[in-house]
The first five atom37 places (N, CA, C, CB, O) and aatype in JSON, in Angstrom:
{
  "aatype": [20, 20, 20, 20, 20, 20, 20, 20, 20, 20, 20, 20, 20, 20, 20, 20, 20, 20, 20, 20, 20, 20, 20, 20, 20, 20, 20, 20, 20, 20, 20, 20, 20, 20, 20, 20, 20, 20, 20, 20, 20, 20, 20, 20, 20, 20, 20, 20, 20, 20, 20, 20, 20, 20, 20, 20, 20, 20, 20, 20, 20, 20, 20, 20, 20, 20, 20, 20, 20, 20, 20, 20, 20, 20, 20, 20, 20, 20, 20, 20, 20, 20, 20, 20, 20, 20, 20, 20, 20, 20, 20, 20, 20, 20, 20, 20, 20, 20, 20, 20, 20, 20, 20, 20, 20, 20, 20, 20, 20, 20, 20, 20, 20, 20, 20, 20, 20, 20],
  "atom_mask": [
    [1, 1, 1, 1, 1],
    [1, 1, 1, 1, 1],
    [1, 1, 1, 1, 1],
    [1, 1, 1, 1, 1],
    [1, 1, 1, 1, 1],
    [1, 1, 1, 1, 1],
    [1, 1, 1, 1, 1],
    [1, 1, 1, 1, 1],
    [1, 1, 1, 1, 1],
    [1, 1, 1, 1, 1],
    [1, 1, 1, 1, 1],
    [1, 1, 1, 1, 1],
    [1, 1, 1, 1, 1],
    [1, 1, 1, 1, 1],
    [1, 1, 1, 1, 1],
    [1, 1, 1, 1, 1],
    [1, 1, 1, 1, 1],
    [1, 1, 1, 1, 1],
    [1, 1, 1, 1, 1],
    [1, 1, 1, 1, 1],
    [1, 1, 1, 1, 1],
    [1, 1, 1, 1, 1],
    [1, 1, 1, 1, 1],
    [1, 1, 1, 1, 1],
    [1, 1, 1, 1, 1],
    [1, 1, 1, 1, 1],
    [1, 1, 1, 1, 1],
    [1, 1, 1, 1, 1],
    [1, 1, 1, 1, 1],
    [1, 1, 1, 1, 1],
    [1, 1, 1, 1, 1],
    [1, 1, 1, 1, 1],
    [1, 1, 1, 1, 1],
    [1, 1, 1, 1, 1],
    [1, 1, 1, 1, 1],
    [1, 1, 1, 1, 1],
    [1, 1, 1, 1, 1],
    [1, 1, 1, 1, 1],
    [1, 1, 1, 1, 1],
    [1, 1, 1, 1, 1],
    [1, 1, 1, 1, 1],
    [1, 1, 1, 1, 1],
    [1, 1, 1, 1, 1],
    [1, 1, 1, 1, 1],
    [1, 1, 1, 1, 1],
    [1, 1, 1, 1, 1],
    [1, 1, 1, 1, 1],
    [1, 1, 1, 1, 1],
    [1, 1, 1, 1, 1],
    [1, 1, 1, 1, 1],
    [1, 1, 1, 1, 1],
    [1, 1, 1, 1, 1],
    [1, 1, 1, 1, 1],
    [1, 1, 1, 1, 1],
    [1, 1, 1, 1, 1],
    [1, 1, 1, 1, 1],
    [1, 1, 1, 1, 1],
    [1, 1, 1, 1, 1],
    [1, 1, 1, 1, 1],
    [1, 1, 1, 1, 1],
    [1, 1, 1, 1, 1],
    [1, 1, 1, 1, 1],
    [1, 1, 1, 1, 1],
    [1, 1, 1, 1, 1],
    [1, 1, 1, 1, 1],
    [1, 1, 1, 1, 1],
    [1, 1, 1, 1, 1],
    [1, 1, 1, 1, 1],
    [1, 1, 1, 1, 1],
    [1, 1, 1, 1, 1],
    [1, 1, 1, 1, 1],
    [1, 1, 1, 1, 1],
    [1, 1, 1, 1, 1],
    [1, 1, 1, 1, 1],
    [1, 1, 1, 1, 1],
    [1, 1, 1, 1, 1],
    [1, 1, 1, 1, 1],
    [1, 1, 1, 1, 1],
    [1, 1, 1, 1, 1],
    [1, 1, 1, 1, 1],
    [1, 1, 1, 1, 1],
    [1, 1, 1, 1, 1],
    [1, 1, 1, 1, 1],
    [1, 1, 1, 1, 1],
    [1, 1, 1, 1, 1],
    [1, 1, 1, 1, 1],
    [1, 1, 1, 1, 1],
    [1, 1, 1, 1, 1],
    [1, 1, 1, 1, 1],
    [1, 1, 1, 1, 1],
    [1, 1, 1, 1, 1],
    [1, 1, 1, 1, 1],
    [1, 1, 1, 1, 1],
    [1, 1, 1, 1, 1],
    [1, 1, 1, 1, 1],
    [1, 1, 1, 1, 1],
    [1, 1, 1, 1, 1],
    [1, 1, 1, 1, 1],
    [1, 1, 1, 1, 1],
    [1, 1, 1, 1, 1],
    [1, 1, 1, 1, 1],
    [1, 1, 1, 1, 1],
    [1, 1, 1, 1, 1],
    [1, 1, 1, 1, 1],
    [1, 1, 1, 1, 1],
    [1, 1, 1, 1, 1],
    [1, 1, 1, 1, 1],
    [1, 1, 1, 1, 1],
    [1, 1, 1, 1, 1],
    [1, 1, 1, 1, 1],
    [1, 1, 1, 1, 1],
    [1, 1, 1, 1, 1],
    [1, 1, 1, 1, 1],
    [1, 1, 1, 1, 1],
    [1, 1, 1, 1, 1],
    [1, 1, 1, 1, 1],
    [1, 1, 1, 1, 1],
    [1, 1, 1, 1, 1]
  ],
  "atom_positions": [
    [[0.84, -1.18, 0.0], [0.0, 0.0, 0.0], [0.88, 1.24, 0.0], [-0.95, 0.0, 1.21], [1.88, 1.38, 0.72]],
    [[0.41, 2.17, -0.9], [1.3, 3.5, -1.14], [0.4, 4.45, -0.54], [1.7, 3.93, -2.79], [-0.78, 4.46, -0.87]],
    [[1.05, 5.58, 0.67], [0.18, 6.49, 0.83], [1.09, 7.44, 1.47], [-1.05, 6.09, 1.54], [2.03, 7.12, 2.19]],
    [[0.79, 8.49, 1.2], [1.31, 10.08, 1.82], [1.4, 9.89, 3.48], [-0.05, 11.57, 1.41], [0.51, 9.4, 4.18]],
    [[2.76, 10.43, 3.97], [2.89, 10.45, 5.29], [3.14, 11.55, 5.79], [3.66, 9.72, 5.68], [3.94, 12.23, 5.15]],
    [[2.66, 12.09, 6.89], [3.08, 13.57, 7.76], [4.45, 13.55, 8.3], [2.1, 13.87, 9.16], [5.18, 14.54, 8.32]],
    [[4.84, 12.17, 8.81], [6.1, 11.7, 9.42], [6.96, 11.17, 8.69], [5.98, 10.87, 10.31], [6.67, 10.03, 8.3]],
    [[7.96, 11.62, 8.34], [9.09, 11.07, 7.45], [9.05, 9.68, 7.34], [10.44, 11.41, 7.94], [8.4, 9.09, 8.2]],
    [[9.83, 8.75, 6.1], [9.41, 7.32, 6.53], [10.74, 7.2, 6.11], [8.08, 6.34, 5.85], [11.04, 7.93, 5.16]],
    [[11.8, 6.35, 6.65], [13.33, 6.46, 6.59], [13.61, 4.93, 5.2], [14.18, 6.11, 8.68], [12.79, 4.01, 5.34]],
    [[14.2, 4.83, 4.54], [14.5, 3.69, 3.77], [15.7, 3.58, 3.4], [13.83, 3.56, 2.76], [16.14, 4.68, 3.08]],
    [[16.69, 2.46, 3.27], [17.39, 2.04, 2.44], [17.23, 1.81, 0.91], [17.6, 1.23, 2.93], [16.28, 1.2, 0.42]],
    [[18.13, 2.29, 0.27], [18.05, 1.75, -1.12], [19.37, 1.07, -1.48], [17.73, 2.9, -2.16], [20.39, 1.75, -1.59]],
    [[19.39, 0.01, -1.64], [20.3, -0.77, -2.26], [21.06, -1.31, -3.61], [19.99, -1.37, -1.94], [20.37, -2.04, -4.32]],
    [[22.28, -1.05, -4.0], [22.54, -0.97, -5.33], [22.01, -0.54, -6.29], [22.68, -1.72, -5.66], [21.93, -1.11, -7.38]],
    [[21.42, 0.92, -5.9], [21.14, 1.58, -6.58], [21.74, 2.33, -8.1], [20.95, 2.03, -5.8], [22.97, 2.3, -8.04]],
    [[21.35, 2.92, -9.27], [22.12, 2.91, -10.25], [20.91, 4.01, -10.63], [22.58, 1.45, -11.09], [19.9, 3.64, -11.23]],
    [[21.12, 5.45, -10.19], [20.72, 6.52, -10.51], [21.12, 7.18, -11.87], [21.0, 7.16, -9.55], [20.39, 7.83, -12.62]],
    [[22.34, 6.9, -12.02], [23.2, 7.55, -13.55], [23.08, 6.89, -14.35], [24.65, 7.78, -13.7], [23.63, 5.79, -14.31]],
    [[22.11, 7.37, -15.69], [22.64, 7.39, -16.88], [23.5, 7.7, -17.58], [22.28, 7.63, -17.27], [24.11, 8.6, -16.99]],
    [[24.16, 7.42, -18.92], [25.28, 8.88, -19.41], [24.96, 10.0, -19.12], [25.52, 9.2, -20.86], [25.59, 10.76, -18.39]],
    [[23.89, 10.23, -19.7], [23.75, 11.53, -19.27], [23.76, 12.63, -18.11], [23.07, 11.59, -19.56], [24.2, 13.78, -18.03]],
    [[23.04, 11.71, -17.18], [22.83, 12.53, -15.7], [24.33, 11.81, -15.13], [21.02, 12.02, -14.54], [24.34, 11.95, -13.91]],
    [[25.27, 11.28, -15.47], [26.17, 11.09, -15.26], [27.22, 12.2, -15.18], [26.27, 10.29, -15.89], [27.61, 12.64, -14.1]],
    [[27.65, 12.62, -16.29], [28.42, 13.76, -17.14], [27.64, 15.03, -16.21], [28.04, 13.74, -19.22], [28.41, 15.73, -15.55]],
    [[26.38, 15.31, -16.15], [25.94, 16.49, -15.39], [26.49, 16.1, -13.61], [24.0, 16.66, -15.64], [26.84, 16.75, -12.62]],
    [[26.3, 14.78, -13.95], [27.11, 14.75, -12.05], [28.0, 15.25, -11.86], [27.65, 13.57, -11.32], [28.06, 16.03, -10.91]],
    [[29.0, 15.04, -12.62], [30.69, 14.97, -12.74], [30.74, 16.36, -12.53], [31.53, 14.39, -14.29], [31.62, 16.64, -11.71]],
    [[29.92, 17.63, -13.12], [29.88, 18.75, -13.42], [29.79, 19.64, -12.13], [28.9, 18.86, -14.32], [30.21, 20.76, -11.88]],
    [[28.87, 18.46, -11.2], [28.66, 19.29, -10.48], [29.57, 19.83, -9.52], [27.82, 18.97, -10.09], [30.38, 18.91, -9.5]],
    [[30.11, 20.83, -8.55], [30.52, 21.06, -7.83], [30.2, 20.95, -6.54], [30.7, 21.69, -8.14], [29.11, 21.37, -6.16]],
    [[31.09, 20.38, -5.65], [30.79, 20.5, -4.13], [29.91, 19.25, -4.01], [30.0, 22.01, -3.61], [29.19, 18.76, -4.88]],
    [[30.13, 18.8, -2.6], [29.02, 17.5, -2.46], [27.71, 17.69, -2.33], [29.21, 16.69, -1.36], [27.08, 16.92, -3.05]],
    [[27.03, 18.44, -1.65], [26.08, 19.21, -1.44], [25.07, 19.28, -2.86], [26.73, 20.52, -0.98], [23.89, 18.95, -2.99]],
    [[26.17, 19.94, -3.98], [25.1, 20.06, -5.29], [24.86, 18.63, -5.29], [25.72, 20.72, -6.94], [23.85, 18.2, -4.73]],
    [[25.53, 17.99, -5.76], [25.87, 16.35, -6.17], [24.56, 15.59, -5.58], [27.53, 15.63, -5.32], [23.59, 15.01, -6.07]],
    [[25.13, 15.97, -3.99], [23.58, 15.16, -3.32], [22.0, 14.91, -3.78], [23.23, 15.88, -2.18], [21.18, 14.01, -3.91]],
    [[22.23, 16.96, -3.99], [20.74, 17.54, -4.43], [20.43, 16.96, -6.22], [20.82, 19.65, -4.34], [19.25, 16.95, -6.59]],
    [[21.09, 16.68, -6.83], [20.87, 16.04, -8.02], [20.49, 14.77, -8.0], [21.83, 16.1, -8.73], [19.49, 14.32, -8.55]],
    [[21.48, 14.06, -7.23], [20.75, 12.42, -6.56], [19.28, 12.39, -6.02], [21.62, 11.85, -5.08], [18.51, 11.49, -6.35]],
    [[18.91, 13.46, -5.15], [17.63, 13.58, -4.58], [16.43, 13.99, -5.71], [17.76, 14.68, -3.42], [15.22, 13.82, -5.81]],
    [[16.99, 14.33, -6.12], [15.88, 14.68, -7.57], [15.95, 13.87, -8.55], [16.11, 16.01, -8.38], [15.02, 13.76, -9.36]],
    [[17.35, 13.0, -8.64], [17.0, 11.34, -9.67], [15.86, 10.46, -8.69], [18.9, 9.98, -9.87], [14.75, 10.1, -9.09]],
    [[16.28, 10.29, -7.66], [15.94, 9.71, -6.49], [14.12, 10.14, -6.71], [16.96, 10.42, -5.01], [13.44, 9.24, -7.22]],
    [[13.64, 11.0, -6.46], [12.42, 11.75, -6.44], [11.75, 11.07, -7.83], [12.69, 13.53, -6.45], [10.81, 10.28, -7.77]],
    [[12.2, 11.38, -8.74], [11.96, 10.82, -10.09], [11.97, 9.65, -9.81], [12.82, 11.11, -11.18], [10.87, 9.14, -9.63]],
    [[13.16, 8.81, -9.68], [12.24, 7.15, -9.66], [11.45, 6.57, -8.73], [13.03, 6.02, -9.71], [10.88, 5.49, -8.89]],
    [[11.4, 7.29, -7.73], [9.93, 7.25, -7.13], [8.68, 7.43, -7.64], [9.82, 8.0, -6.33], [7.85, 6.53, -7.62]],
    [[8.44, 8.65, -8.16], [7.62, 8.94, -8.81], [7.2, 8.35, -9.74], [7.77, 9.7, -9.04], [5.97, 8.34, -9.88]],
    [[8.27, 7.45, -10.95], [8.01, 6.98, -12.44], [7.63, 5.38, -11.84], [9.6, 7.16, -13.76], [6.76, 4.77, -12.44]],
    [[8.31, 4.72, -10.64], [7.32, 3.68, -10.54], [6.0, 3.74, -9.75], [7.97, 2.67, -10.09], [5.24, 2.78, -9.83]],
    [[5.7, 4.75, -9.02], [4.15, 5.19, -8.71], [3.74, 4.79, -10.05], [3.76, 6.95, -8.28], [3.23, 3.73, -10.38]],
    [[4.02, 5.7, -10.7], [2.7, 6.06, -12.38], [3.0, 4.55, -12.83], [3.37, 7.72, -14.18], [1.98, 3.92, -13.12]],
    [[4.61, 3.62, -12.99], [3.84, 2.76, -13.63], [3.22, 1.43, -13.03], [4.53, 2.49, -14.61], [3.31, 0.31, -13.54]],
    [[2.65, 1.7, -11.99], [1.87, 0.84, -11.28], [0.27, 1.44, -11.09], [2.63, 0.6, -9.92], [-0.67, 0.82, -10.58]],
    [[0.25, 2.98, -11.71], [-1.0, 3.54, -12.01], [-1.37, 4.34, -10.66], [-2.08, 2.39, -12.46], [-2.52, 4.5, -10.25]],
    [[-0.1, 4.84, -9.99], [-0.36, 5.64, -8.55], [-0.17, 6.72, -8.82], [0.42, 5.39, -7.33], [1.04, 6.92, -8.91]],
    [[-0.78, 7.6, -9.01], [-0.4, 9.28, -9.2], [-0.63, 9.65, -7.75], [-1.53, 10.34, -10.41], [-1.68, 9.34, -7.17]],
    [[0.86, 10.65, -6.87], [0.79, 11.28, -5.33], [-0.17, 12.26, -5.67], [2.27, 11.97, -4.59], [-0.29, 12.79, -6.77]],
    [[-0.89, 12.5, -4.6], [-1.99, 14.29, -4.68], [-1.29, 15.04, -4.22], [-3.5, 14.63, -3.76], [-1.83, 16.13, -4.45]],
    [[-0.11, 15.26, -3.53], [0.96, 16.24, -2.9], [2.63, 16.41, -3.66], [1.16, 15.62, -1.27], [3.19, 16.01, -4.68]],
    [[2.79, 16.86, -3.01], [4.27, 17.28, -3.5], [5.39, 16.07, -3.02], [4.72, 18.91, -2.73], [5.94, 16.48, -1.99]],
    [[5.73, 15.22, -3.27], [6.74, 14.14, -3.26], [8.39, 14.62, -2.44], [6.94, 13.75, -5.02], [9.28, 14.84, -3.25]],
    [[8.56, 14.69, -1.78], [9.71, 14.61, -1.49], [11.04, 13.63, -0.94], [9.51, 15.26, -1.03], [10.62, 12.54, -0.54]],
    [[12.1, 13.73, -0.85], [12.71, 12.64, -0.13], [14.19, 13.71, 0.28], [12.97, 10.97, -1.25], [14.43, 14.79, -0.25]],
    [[14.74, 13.25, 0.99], [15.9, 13.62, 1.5], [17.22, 12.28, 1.86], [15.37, 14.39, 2.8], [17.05, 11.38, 2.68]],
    [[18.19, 12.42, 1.22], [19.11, 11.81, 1.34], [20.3, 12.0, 2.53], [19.44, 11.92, 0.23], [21.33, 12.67, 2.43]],
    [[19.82, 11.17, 3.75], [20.96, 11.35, 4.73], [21.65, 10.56, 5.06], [20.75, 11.7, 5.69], [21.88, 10.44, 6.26]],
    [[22.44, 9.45, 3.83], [23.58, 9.04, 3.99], [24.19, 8.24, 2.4], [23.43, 8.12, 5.33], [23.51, 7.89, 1.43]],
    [[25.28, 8.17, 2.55], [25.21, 7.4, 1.12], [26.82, 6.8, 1.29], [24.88, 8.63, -0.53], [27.77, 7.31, 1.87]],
    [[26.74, 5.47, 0.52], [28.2, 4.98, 0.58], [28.55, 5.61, -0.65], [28.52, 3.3, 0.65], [27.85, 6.3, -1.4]],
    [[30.13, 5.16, -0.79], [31.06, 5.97, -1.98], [30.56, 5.11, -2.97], [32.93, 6.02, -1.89], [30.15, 4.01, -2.61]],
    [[30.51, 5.54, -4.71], [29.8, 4.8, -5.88], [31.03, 3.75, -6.27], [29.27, 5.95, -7.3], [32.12, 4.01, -6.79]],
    [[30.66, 2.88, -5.97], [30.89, 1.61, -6.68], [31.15, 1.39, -8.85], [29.39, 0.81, -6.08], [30.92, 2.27, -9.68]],
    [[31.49, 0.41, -9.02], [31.76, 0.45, -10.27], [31.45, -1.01, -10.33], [33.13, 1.02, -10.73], [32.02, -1.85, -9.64]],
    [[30.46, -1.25, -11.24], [30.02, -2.36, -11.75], [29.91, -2.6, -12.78], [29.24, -2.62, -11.48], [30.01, -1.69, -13.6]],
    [[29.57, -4.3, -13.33], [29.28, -4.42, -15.1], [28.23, -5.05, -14.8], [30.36, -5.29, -16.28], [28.05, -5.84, -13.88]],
    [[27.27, -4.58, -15.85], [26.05, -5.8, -15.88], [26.27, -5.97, -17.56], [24.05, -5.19, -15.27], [26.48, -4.95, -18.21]],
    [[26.23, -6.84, -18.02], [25.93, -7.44, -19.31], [27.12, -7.02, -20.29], [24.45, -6.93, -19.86], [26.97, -7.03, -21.51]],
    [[28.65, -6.53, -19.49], [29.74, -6.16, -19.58], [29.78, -4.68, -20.11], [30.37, -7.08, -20.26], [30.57, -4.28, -20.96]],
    [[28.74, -3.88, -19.46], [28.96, -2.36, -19.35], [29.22, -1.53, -18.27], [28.02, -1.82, -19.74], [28.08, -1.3, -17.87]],
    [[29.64, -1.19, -17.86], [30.4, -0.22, -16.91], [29.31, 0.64, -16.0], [31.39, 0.87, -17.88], [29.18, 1.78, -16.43]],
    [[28.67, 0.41, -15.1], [28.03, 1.24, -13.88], [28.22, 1.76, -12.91], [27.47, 0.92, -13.41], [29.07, 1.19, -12.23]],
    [[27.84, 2.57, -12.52], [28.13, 2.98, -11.12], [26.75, 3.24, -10.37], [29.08, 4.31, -11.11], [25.73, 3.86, -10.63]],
    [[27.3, 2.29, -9.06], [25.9, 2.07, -8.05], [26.48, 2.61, -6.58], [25.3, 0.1, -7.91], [27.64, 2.81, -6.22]],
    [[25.27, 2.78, -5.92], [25.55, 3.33, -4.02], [24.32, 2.93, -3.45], [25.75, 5.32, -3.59], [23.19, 2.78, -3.9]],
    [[24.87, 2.78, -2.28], [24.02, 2.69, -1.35], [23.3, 3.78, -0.8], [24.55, 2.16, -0.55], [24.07, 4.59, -0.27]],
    [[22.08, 4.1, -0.73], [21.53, 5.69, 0.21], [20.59, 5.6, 1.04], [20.92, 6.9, -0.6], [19.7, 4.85, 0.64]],
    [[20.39, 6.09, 2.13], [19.72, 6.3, 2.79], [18.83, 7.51, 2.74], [20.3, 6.14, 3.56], [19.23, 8.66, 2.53]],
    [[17.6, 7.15, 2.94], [17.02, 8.5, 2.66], [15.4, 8.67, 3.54], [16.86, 8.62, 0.81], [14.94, 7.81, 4.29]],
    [[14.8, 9.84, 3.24], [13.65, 9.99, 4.15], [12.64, 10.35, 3.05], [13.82, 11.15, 5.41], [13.08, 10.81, 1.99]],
    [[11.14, 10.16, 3.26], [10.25, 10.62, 2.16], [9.5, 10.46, 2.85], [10.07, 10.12, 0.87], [9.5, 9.7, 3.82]],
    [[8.59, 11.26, 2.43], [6.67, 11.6, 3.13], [6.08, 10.75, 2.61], [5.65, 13.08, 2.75], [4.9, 11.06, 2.79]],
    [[6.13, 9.5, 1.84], [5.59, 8.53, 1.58], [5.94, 7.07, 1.79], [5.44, 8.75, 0.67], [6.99, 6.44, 1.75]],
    [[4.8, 6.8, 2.02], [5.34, 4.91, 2.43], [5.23, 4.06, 1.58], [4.58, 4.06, 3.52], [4.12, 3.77, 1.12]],
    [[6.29, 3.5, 1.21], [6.66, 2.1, 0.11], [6.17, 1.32, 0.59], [8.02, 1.52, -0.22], [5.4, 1.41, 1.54]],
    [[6.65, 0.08, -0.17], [6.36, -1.3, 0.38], [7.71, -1.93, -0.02], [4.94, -2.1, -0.28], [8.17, -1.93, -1.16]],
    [[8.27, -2.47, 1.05], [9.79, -3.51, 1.27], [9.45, -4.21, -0.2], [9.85, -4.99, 3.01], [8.42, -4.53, -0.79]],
    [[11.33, -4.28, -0.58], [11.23, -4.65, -1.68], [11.27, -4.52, -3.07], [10.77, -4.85, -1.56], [11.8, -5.23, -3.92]],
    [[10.58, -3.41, -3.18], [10.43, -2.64, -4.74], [11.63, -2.06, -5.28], [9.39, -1.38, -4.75], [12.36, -1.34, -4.59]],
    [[11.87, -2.34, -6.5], [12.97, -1.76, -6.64], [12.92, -0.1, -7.46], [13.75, -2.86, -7.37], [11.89, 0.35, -7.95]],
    [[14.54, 0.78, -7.45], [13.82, 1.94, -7.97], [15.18, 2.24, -9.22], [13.43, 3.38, -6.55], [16.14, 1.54, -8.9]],
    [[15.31, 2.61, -9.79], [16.25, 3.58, -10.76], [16.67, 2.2, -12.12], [18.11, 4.37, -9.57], [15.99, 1.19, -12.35]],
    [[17.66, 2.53, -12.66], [17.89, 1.76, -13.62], [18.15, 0.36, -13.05], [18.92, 2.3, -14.41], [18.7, 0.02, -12.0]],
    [[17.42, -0.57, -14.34], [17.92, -1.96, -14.02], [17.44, -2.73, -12.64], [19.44, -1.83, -13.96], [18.06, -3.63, -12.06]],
    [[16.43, -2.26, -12.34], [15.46, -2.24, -11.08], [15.12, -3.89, -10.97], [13.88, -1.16, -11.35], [15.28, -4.67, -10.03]],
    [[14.65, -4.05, -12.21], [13.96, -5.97, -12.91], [14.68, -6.7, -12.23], [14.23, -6.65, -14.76], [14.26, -7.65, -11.57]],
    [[15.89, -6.34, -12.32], [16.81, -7.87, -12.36], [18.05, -7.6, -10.55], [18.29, -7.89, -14.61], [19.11, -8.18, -10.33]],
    [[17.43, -6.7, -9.75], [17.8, -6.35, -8.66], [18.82, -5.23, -8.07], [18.05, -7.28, -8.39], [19.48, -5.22, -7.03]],
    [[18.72, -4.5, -8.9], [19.37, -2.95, -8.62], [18.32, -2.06, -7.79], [19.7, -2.08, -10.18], [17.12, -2.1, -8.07]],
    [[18.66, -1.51, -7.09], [18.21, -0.39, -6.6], [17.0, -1.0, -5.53], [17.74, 0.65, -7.84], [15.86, -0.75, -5.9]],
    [[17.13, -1.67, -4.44], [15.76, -2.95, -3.77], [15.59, -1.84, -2.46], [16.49, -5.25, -3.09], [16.33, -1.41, -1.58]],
    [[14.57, -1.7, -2.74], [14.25, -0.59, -1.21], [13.85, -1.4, -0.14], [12.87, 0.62, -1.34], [13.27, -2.47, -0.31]],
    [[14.16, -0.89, 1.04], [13.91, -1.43, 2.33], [13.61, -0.83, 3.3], [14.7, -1.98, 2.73], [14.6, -0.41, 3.9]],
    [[12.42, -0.51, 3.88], [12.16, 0.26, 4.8], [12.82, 0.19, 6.25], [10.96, 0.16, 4.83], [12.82, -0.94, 6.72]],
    [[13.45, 1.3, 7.12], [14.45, 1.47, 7.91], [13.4, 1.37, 9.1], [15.43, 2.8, 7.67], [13.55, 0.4, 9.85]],
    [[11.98, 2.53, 9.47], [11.36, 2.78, 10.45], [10.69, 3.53, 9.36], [11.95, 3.29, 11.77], [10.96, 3.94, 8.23]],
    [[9.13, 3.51, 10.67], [8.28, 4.57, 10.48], [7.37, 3.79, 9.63], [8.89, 5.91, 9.87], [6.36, 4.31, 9.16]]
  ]
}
């Protein structure tokens, strides 16, 4: 069950794989950790959002999440291409359900959310 929360709801995301080329190269760009973060939080926001819709959930509020922790990005191959994945911790006004996965390559076990509390 997906529904809007007043109280932050804390989650893990696991092997996650937020970067495309593209939002990759704009990472690299960015300066300072801080920007960097805030770009993750808004990939982050987005694949929240894009698997709401494709499970047919549109939020009635404003979506947010906050990222308060993250391991250093990893370098992986899947299907012998070159990725980079992390671990993050983060907070959102909405409640998942354990399990789901979010960002690229989600199908086959990238990115497996896990609810922390709340």
């Amino acid at each position: 069950m997906v529904e809007m929360s007043d109280v932050p709801v804390i989650y893990q995301l696991s092997d996650w794989l937020p970067l495309n080329d593209k939002n990759y190269k704009l990472f690299e760009r960015e300066r300072g950790l801080a920007a960097r973060i805030l770009k993750l939080q808004q990939i982050l926001t987005g694949n929240v959002l894009s698997m709401l819709k494709g499970v047919g959930i549109f939020v009635p509020s404003l979506l947010e999440t906050e990222i308060t922790a993250m391991t250093p990005m990893r370098s992986v191959k899947y299907k012998g291409v070159p990725l980079v994945t992390l671990d993050v911790q983060f907070a959102a006004n909405v409640s998942l359900p354990d399990q789901i996965g979010l960002g690229r390559h989600a199908s086959v076990g990238f990115g497996t959310l896990t609810r922390i509390r709340n």
